[in-house]
N, CA, C and O atoms as a Tinker XYZ file with bonds, in Angstrom:
   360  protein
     1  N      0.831000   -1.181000    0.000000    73     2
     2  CA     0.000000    0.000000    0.000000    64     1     3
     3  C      0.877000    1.248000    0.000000    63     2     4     5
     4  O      1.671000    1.284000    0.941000    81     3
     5  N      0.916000    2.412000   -0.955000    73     3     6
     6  CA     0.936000    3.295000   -1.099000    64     5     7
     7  C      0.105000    4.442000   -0.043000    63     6     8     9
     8  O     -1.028000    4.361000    0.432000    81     7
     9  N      0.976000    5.344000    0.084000    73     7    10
    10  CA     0.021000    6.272000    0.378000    64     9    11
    11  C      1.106000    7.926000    0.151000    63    10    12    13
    12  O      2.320000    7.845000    0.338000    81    11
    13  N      0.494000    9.214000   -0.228000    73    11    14
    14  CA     0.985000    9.965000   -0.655000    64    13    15
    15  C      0.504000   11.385000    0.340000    63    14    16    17
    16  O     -0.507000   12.067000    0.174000    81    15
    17  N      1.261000   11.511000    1.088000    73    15    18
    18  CA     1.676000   12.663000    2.287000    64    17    19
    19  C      0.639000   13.849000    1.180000    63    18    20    21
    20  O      0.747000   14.078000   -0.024000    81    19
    21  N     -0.395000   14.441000    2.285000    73    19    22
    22  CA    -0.946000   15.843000    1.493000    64    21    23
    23  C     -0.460000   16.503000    2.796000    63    22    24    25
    24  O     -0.572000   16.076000    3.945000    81    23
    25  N      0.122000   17.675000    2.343000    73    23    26
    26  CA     0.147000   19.013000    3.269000    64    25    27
    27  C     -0.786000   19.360000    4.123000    63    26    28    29
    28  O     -1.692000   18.530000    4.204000    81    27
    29  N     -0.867000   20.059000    4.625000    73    27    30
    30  CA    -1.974000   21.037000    5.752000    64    29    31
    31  C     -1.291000   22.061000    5.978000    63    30    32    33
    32  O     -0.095000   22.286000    6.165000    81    31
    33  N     -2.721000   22.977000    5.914000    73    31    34
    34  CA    -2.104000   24.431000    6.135000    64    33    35
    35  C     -3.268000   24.972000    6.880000    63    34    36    37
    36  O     -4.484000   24.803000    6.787000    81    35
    37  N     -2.518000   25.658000    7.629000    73    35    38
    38  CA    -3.553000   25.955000    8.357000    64    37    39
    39  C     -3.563000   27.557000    8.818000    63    38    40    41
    40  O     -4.214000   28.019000    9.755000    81    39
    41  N     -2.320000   28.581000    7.564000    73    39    42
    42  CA    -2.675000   29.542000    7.921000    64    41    43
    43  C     -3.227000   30.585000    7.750000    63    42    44    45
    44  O     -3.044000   31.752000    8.096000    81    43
    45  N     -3.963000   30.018000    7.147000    73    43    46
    46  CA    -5.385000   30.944000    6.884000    64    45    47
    47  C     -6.243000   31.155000    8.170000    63    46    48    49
    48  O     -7.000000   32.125000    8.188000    81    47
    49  N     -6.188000   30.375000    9.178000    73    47    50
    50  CA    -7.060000   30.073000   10.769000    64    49    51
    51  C     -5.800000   30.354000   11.631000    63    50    52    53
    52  O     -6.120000   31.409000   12.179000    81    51
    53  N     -5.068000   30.168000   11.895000    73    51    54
    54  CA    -3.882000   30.779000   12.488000    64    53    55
    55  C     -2.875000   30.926000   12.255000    63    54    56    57
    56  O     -2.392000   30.724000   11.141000    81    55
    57  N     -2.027000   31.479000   13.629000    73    55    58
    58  CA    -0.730000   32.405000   13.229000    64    57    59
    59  C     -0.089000   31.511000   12.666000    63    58    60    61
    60  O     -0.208000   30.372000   13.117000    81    59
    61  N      0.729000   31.731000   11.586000    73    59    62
    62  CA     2.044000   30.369000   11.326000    64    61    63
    63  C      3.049000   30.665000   12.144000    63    62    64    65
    64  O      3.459000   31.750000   12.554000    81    63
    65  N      3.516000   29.202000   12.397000    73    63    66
    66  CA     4.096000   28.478000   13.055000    64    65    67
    67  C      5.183000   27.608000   12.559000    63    66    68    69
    68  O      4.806000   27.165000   11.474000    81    67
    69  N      6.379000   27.151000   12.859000    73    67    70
    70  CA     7.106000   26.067000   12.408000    64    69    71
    71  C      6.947000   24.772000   13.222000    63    70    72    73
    72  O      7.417000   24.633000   14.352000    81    71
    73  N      6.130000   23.681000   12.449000    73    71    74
    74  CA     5.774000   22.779000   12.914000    64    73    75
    75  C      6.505000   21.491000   12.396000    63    74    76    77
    76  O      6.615000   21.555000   11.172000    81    75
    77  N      6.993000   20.446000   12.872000    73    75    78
    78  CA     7.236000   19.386000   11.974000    64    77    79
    79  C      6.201000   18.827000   11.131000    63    78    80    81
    80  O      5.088000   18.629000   11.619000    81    79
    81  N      6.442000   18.549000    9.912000    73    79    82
    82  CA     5.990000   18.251000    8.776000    64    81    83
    83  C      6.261000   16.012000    8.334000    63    82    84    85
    84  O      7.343000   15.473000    8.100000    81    83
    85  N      5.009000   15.387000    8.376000    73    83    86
    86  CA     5.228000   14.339000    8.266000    64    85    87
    87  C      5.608000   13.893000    6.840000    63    86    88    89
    88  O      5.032000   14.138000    5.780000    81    87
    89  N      7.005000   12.996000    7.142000    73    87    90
    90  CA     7.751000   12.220000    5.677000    64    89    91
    91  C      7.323000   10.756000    5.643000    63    90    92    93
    92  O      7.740000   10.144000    4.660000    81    91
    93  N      6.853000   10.320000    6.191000    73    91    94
    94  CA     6.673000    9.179000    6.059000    64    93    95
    95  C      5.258000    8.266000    6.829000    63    94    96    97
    96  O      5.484000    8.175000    8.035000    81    95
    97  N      4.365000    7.821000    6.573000    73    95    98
    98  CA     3.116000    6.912000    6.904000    64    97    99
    99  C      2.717000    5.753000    6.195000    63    98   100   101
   100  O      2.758000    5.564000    4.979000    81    99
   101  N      2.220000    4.796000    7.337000    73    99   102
   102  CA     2.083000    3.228000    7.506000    64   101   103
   103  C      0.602000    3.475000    8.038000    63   102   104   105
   104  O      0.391000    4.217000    8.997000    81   103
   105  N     -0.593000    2.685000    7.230000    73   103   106
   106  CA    -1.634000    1.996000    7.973000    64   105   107
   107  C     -1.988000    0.737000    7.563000    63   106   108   109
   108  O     -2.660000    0.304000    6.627000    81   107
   109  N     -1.286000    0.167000    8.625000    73   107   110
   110  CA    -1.284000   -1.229000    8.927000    64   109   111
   111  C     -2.827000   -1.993000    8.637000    63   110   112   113
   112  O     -3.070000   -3.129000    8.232000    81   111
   113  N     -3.631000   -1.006000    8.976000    73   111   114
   114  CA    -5.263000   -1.885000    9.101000    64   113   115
   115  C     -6.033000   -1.286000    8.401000    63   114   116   117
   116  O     -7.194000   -1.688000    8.324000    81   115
   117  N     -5.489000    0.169000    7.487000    73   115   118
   118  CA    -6.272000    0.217000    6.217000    64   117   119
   119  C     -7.447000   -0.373000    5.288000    63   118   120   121
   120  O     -7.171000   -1.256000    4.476000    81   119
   121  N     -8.860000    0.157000    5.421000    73   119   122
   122  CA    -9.851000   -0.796000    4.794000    64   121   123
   123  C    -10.424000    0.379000    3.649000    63   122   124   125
   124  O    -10.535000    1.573000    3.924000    81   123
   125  N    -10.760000   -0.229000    2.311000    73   123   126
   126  CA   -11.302000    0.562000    1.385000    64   125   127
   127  C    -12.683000    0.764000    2.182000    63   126   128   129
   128  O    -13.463000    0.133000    1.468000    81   127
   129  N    -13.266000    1.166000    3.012000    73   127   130
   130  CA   -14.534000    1.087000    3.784000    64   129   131
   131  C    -14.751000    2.621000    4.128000    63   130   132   133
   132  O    -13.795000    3.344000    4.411000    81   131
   133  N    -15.761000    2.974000    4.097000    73   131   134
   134  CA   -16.345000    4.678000    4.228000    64   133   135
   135  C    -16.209000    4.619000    5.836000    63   134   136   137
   136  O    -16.757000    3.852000    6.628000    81   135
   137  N    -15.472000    5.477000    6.018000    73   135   138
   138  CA   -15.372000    6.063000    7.644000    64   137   139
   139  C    -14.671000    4.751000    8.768000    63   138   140   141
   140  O    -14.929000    4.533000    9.952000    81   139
   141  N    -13.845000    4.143000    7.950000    73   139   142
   142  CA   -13.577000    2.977000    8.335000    64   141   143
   143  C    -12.268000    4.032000    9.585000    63   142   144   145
   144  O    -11.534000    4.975000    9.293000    81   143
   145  N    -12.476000    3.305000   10.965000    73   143   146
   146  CA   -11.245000    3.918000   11.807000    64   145   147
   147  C    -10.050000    3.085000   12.212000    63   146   148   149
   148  O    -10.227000    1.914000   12.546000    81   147
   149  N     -8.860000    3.616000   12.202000    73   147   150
   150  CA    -7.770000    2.869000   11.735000    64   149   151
   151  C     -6.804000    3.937000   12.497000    63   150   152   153
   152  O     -6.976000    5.094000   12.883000    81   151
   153  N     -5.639000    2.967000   12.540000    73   151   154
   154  CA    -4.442000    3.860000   13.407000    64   153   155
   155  C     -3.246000    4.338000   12.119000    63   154   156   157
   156  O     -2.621000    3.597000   11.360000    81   155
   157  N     -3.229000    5.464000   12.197000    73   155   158
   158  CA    -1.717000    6.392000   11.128000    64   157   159
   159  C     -0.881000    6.453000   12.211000    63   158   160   161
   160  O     -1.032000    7.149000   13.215000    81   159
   161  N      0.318000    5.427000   11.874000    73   159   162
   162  CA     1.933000    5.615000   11.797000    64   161   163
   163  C      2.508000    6.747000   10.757000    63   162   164   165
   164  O      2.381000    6.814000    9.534000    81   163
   165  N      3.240000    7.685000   11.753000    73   163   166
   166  CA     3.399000    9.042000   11.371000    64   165   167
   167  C      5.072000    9.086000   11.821000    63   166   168   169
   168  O      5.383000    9.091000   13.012000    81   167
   169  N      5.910000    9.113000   10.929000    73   167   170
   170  CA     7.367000    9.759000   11.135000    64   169   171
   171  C      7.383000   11.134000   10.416000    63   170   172   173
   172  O      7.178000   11.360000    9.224000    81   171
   173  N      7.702000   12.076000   11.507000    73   171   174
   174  CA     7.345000   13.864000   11.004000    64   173   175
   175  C      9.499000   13.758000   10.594000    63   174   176   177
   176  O     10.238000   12.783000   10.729000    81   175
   177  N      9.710000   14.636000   10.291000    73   175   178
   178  CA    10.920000   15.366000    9.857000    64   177   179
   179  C     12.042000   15.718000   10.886000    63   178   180   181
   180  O     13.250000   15.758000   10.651000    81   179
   181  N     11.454000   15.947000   11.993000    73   179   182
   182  CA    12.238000   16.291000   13.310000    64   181   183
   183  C     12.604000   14.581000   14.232000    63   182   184   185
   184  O     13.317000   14.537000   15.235000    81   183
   185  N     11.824000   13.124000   13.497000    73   183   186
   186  CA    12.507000   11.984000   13.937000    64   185   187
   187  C     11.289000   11.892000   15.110000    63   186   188   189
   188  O     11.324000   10.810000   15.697000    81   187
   189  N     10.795000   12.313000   15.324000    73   187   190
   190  CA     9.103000   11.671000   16.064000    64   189   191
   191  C      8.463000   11.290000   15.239000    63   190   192   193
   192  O      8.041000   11.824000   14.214000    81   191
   193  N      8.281000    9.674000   15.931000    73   191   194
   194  CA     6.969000    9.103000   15.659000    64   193   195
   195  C      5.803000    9.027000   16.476000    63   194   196   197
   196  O      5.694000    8.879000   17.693000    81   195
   197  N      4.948000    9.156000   15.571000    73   195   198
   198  CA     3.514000    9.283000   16.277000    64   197   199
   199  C      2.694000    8.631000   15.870000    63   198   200   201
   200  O      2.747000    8.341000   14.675000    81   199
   201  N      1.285000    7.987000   16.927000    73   199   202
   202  CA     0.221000    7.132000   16.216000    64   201   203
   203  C     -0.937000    8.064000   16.275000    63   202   204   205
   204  O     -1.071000    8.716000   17.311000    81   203
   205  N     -1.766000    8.212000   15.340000    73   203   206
   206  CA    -2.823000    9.033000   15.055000    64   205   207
   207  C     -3.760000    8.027000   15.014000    63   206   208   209
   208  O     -3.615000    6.841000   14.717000    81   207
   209  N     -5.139000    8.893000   15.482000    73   207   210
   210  CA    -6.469000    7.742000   15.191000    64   209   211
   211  C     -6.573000    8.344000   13.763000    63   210   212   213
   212  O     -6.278000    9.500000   13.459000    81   211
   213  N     -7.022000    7.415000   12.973000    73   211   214
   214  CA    -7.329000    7.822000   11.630000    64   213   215
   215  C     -8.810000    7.611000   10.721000    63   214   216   217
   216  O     -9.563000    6.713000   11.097000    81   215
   217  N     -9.111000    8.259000    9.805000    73   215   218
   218  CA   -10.882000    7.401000    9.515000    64   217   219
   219  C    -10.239000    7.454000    7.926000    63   218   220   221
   220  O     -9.172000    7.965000    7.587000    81   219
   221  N    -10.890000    7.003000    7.373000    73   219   222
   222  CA   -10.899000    6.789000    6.050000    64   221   223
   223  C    -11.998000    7.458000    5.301000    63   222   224   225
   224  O    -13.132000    7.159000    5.675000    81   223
   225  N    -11.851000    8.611000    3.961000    73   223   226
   226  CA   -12.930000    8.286000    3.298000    64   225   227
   227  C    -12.096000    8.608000    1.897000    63   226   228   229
   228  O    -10.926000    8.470000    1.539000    81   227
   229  N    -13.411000    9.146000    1.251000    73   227   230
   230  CA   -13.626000    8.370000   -0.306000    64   229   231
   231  C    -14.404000    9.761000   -1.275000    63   230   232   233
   232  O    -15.598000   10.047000   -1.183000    81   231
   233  N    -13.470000   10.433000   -2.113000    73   231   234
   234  CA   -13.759000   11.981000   -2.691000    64   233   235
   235  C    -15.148000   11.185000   -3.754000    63   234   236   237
   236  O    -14.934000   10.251000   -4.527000    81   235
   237  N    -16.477000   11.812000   -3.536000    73   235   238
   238  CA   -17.485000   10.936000   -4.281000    64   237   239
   239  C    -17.633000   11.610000   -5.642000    63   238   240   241
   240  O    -18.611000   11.858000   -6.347000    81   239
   241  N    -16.434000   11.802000   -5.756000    73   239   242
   242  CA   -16.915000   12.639000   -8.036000    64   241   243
   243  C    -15.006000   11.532000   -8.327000    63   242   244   245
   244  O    -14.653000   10.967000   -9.362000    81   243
   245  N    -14.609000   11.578000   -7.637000    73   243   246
   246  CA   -13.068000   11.143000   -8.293000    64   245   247
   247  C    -13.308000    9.784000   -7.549000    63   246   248   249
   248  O    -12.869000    9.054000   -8.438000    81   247
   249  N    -13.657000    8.998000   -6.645000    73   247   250
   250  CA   -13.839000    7.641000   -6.165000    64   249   251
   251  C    -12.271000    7.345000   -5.341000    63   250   252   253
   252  O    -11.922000    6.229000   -4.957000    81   251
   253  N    -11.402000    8.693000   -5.172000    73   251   254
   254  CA    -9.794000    8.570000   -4.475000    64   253   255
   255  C    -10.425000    8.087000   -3.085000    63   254   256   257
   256  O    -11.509000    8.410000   -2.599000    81   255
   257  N     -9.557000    7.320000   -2.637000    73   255   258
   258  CA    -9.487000    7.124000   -1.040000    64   257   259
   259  C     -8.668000    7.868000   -0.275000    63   258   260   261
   260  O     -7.614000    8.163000   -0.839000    81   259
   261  N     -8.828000    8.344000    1.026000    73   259   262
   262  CA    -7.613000    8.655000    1.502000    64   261   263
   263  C     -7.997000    8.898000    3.024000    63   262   264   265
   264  O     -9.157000    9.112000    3.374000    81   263
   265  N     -7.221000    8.860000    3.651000    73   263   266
   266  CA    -6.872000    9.191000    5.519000    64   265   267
   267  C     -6.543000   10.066000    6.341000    63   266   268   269
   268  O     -5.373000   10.439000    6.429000    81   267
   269  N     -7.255000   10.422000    6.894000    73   267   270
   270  CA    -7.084000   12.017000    7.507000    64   269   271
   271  C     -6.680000   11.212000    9.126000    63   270   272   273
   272  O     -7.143000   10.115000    9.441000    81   271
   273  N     -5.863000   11.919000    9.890000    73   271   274
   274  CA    -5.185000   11.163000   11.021000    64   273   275
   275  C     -5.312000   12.417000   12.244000    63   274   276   277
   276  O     -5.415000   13.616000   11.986000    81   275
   277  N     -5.281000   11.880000   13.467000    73   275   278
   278  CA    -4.986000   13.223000   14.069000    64   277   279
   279  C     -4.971000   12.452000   15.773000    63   278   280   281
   280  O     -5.696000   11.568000   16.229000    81   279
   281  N     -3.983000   13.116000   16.324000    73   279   282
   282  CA    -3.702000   12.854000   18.088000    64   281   283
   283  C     -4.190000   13.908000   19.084000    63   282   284   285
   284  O     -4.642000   15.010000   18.776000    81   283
   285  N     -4.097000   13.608000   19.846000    73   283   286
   286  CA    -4.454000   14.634000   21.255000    64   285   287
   287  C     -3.728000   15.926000   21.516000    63   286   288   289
   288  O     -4.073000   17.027000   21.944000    81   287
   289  N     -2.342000   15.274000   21.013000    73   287   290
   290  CA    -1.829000   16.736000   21.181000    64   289   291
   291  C     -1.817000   17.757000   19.430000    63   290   292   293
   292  O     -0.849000   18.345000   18.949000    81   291
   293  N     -3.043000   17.660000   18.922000    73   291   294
   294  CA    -3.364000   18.236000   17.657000    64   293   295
   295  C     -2.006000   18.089000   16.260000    63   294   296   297
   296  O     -1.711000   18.894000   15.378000    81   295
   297  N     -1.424000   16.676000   16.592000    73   295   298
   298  CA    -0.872000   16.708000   15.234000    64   297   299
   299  C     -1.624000   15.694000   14.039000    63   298   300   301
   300  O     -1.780000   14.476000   14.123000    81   299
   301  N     -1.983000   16.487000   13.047000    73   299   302
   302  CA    -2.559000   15.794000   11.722000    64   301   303
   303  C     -2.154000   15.261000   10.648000    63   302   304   305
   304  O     -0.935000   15.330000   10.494000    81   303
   305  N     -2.863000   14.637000    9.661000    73   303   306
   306  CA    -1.691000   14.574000    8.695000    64   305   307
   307  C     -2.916000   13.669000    7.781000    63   306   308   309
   308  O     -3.834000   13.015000    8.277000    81   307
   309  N     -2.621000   13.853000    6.334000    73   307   310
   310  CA    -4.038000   13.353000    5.638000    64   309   311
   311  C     -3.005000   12.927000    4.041000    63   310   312   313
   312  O     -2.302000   13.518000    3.221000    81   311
   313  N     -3.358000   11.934000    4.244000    73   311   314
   314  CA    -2.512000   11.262000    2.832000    64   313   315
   315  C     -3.650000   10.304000    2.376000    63   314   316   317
   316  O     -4.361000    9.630000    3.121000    81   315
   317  N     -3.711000   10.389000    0.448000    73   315   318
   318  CA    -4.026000    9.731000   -0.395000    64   317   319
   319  C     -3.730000    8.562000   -0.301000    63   318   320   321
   320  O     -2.632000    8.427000    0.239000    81   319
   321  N     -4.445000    7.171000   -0.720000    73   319   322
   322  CA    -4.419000    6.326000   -0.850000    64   321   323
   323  C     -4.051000    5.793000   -2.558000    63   322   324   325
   324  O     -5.000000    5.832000   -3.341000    81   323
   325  N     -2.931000    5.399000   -2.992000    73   323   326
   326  CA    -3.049000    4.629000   -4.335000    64   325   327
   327  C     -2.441000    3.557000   -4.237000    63   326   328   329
   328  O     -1.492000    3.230000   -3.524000    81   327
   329  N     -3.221000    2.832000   -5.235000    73   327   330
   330  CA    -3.084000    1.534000   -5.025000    64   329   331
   331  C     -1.855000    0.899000   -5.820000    63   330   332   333
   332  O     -1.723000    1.419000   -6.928000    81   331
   333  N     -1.271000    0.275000   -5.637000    73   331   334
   334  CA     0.015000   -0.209000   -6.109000    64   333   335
   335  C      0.054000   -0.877000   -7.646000    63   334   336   337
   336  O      0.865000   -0.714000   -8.558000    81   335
   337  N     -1.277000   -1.778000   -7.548000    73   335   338
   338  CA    -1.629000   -2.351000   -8.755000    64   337   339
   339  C     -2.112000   -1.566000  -10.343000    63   338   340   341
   340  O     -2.069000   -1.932000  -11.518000    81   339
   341  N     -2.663000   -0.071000   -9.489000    73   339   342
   342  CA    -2.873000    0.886000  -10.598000    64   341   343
   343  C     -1.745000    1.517000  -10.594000    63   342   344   345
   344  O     -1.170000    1.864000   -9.562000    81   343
   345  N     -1.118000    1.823000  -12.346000    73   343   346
   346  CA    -0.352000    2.820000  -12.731000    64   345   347
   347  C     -0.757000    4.157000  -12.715000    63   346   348   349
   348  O      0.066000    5.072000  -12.714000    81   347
   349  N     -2.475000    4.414000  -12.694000    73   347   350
   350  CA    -3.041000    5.882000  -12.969000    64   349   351
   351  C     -2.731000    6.613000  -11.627000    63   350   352   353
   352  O     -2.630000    6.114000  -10.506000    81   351
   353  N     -2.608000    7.869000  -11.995000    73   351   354
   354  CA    -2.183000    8.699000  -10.951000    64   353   355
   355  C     -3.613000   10.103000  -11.010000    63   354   356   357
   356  O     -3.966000   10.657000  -12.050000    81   355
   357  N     -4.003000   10.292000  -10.070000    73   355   358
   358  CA    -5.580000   11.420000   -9.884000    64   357   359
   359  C     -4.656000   12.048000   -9.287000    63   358   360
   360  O     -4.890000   13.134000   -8.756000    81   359
């Protein structure tokens, strides 16, 4: 399983900030399932790892999957799902 790191920005709603930025995510229990909840393995840039609760959904005009993640102490992180077996890229 693939999955492809999307940004967040968030400063349009507040002050910016220098935050670590996640390079790398694992979901182990990943289900193509609408609102399916699942744990994001998160390695940010600064060498913390973190586990996020995560849900799953599904963009309903493009049919993309993908995972929006997030912990207690408000770190997020929302990466695309592609599938390995498809070459197409959305």
């Amino acid at each position: 399983m693939t999955f492809i790191i999307q940004q967040l920005s968030w400063h349009k709603r507040r002050k910016a900030t220098v935050e670590p930025q996640p390079v790398a995510i694992s979901v182990p229990d990943f289900e193509k399932v609408l609102n399916h909840f699942c744990t994001v393995e998160v390695t940010f840039d600064n060498g913390e790892v973190a586990k996020l609760t995560g849900r799953v959904t599904q963009h309903p005009i493009t049919g993309v999957w993908s995972v929006n993640g997030i912990n207690a102490k408000g770190q997020s992180v929302s990466a695309r799902y592609q599938d390995d077996n498809n070459d197409d890229s959305v």
